[in-house]
C-alpha positions as CSV (number, residue, x, y, z in Angstrom):
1,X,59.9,110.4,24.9
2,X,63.1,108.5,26.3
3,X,62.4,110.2,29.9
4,X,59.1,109.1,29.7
5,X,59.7,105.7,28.6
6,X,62.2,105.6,31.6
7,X,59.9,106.9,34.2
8,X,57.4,104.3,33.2
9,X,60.1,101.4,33.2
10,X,60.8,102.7,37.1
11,X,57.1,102.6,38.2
12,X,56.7,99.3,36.6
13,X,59.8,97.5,38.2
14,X,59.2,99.3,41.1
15,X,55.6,97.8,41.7
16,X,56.4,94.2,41.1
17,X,58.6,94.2,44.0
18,X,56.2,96.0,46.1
19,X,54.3,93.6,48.8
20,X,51.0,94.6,50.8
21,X,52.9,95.1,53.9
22,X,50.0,93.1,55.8
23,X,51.2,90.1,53.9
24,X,54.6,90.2,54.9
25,X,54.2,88.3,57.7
26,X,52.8,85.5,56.2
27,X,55.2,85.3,53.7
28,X,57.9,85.5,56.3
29,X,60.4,82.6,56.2
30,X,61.8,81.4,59.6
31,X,64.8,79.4,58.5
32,X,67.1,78.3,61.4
33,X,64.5,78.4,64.1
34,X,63.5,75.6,65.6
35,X,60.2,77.1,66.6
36,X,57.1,75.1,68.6
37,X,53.9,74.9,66.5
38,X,52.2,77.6,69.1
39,X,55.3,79.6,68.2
40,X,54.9,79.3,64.3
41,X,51.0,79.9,65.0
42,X,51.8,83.8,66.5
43,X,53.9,84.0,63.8
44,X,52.2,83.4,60.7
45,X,48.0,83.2,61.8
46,X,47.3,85.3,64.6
47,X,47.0,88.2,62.4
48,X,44.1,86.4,60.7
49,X,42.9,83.8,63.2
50,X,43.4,85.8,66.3
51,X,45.3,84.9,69.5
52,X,42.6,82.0,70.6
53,X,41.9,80.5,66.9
54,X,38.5,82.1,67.2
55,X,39.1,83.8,64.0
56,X,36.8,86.5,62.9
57,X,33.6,85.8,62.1
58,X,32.5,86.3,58.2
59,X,36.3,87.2,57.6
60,X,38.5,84.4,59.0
61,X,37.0,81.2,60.0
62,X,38.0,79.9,63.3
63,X,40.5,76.7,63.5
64,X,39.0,75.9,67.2
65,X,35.8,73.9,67.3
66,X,35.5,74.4,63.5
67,X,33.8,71.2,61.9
68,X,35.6,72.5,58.6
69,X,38.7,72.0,60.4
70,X,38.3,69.3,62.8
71,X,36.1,67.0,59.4
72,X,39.6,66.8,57.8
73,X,43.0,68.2,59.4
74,X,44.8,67.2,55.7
75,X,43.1,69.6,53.9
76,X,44.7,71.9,56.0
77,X,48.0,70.9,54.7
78,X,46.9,72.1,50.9
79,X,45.8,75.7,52.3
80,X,49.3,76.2,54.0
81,X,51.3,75.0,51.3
82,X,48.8,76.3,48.5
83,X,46.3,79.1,50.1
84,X,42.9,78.4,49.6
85,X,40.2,80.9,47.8
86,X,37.1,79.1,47.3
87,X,34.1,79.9,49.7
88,X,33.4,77.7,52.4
89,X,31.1,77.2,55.6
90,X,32.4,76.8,58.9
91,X,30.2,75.9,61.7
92,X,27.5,77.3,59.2
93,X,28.7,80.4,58.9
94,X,29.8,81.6,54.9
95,X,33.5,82.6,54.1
96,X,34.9,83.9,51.3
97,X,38.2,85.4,51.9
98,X,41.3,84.6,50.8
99,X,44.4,82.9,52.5
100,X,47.6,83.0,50.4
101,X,49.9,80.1,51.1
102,X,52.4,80.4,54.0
103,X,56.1,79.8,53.6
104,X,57.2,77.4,56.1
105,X,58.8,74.2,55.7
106,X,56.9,70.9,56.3
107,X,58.1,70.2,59.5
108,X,56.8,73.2,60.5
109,X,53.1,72.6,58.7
110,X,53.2,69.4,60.7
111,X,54.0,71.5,63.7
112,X,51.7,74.2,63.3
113,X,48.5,72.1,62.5
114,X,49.5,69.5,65.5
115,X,49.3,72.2,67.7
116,X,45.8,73.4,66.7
117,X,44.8,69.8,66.6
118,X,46.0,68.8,70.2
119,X,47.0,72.2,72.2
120,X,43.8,74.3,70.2
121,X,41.2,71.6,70.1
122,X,42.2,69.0,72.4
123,X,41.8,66.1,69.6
124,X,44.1,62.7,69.0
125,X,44.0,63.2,65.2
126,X,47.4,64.2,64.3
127,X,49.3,64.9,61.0
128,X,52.6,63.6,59.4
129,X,55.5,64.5,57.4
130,X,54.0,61.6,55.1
131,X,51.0,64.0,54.8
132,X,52.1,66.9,53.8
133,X,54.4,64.7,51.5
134,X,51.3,63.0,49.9
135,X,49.3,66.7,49.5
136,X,52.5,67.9,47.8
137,X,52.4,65.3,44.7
138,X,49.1,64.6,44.5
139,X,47.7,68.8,45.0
């Protein structure tokens, strides 16, 4: 019964360290790079969002020409910092997968959604520190 109660204790602690290896990457923590918002983008959403933000269609929804997207660049801010699993439509198309939060600092959500914004999309809107600031204390 002890050996037992042992094995079980391993198998237990042993699976709440485990992590889907395909979520490693977004979990990934950069610290001590100064990396460009393209740069964080290859890092942490390519995998999901492909290489041209064209995502994949009824899976991941794109970032580039997506009126979910462009309609409020903030809300972006929350599914970064927080992940995001309700259904939505993007450019009328239904999605209802899940994106777990991605650990980066702020400077780099700015970064990474300013890039998408101007490089991706080719837009003026832009986000700020203050944003993600505001999203933080009022989520």
């Amino acid at each position: 019964m002890k050996q037992l109660f042992i094995a079980l204790l391993i198998i237990v602690s042993a699976c709440q360290n485990a992590e889907d290896p395909s979520l490693k990457q977004l979990h990934k923590s950069r610290v001590n790079e100064d990396l460009s918002g393209k740069q964080l983008y290859m890092t942490h959403c390519i995998a999901c969002h492909q290489a041209d933000a064209l995502g994949v269609k009824g899976t991941f929804p794109p970032l580039k020409d997506s009126d979910y997207f462009l309609a409020d660049p903030k809300r972006a801010i929350h599914n970064i910092l927080f992940g995001q699993s309700e259904a939505i439509v993007v450019n009328g198309e239904n999605y209802k997968g899940l994106m777990p939060p991605v650990k980066i600092s702020d400077t780099d959500v700015v970064k990474v959604i300013n890039y998408l914004l101007e490089e991706v999309n080719e837009v003026e809107a832009r986000v700020s520190i203050e944003d993600v600031e505001f999203v933080k204390t009022h989520r």
